[in-house]
Every structure is written in structure tokens, then in C-alpha cells.
C-alpha positions as YAML, in Angstrom:
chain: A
units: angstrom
residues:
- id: 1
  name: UNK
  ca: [0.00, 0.00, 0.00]
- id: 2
  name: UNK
  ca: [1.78, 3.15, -1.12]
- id: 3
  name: UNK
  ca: [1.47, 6.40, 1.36]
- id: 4
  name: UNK
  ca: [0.98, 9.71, 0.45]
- id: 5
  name: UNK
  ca: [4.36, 10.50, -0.29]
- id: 6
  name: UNK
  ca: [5.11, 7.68, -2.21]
- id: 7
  name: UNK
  ca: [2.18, 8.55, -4.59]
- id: 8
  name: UNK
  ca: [3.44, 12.03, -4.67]
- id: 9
  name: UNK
  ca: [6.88, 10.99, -5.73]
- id: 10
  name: UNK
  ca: [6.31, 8.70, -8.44]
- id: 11
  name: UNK
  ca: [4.12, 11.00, -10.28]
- id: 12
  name: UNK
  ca: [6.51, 14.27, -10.70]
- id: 13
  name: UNK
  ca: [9.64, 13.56, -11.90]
- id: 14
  name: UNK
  ca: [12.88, 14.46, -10.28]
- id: 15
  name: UNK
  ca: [14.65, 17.62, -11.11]
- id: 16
  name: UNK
  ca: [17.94, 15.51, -12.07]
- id: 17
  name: UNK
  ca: [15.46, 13.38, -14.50]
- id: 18
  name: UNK
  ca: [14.05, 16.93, -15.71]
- id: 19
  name: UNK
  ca: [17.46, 18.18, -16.43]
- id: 20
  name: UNK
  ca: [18.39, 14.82, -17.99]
- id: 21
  name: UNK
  ca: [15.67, 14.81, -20.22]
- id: 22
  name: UNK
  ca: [16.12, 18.66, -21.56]
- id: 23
  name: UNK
  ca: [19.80, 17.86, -22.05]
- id: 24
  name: UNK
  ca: [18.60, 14.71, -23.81]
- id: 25
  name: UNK
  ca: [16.11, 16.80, -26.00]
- id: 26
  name: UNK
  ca: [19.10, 19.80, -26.66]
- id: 27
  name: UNK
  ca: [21.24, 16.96, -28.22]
- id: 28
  name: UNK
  ca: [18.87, 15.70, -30.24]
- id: 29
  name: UNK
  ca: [17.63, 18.81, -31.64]
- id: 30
  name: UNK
  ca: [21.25, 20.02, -32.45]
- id: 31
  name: UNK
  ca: [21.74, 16.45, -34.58]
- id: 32
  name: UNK
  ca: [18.79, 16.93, -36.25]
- id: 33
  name: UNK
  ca: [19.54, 20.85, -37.18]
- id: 34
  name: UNK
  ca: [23.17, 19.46, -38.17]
- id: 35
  name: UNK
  ca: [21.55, 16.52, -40.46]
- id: 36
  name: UNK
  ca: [18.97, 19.01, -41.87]
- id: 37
  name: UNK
  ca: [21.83, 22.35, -42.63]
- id: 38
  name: UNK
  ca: [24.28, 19.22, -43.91]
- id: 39
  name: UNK
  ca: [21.67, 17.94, -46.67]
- id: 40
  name: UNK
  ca: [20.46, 21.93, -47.64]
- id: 41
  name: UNK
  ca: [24.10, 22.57, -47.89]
- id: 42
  name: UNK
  ca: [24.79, 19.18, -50.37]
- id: 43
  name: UNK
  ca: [21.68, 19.96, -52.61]
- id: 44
  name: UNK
  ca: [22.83, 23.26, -52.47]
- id: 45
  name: UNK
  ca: [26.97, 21.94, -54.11]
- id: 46
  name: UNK
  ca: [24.84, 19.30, -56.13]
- id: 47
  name: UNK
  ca: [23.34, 22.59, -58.09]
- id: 48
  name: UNK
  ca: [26.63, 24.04, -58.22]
- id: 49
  name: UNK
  ca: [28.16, 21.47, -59.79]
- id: 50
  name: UNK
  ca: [25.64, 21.17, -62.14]
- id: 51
  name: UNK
  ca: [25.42, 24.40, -63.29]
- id: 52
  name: UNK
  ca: [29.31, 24.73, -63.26]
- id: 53
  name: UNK
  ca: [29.22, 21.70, -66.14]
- id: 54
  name: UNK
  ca: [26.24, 23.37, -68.14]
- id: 55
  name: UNK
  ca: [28.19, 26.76, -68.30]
- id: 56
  name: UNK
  ca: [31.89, 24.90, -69.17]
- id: 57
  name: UNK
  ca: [29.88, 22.85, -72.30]
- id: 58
  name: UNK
  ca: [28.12, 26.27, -73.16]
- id: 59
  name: UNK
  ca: [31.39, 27.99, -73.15]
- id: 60
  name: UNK
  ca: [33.15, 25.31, -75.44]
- id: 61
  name: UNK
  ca: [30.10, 25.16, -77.46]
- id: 62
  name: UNK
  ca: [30.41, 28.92, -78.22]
- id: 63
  name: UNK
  ca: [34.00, 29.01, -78.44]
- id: 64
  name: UNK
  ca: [33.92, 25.85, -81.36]
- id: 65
  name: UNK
  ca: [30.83, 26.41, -83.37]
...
């Protein structure tokens, strides 16, 4: 049979679990922001690249024909 204080206690979590769990939550939102900036900034060199290749074959093609 659980008192008063027992039933108290196992409802609210510690402040050490608290701070655990925002410190969980912090890390997991800065590996998610680094995934999400990482794959914006590779679509982003992807373009690049592609665009540097159109421009070198337009610049032959101008320069030859």
C-alpha cells in the first residue's frame, strides 16, 4: 500500500530526470539541425556542380561552333 508521499513521488519527476531529459532533447535537436543544414548545404553543391558543367559545355560550345 503506497502512502501519500510515495504517490506524490512517483508521479513528478525528479529535477535531475528533468534536467536529464532537456539535455537529452538539446542533443537531439542540435543532430537533427546538423543533419537538416548538412543535406540543404549538399543539394545546395549538387546545383553548383551542375550548373558549373552546363556553363563549361556552353562555353566550349560557343568558343567551337
Amino acid at each position: 500500500m503506497q502512502t501519500e508521499v510515495e504517490a506524490t513521488s512517483s508521479r513528478h519527476p525528479s529535477v535531475l530526470r528533468k534536467a536529464l531529459a532537456g539535455v537529452v532533447l538539446i542533443v537531439a535537436v542540435a543532430l537533427i539541425l546538423k543533419l537538416v543544414i548538412g543535406f540543404v548545404i549538399a543539394i545546395f553543391w549538387t546545383i553548383v556542380a551542375v550548373a558549373l558543367v552546363i556553363a563549361v559545355l556552353w562555353a566550349i560550345k560557343t568558343i567551337v561552333w
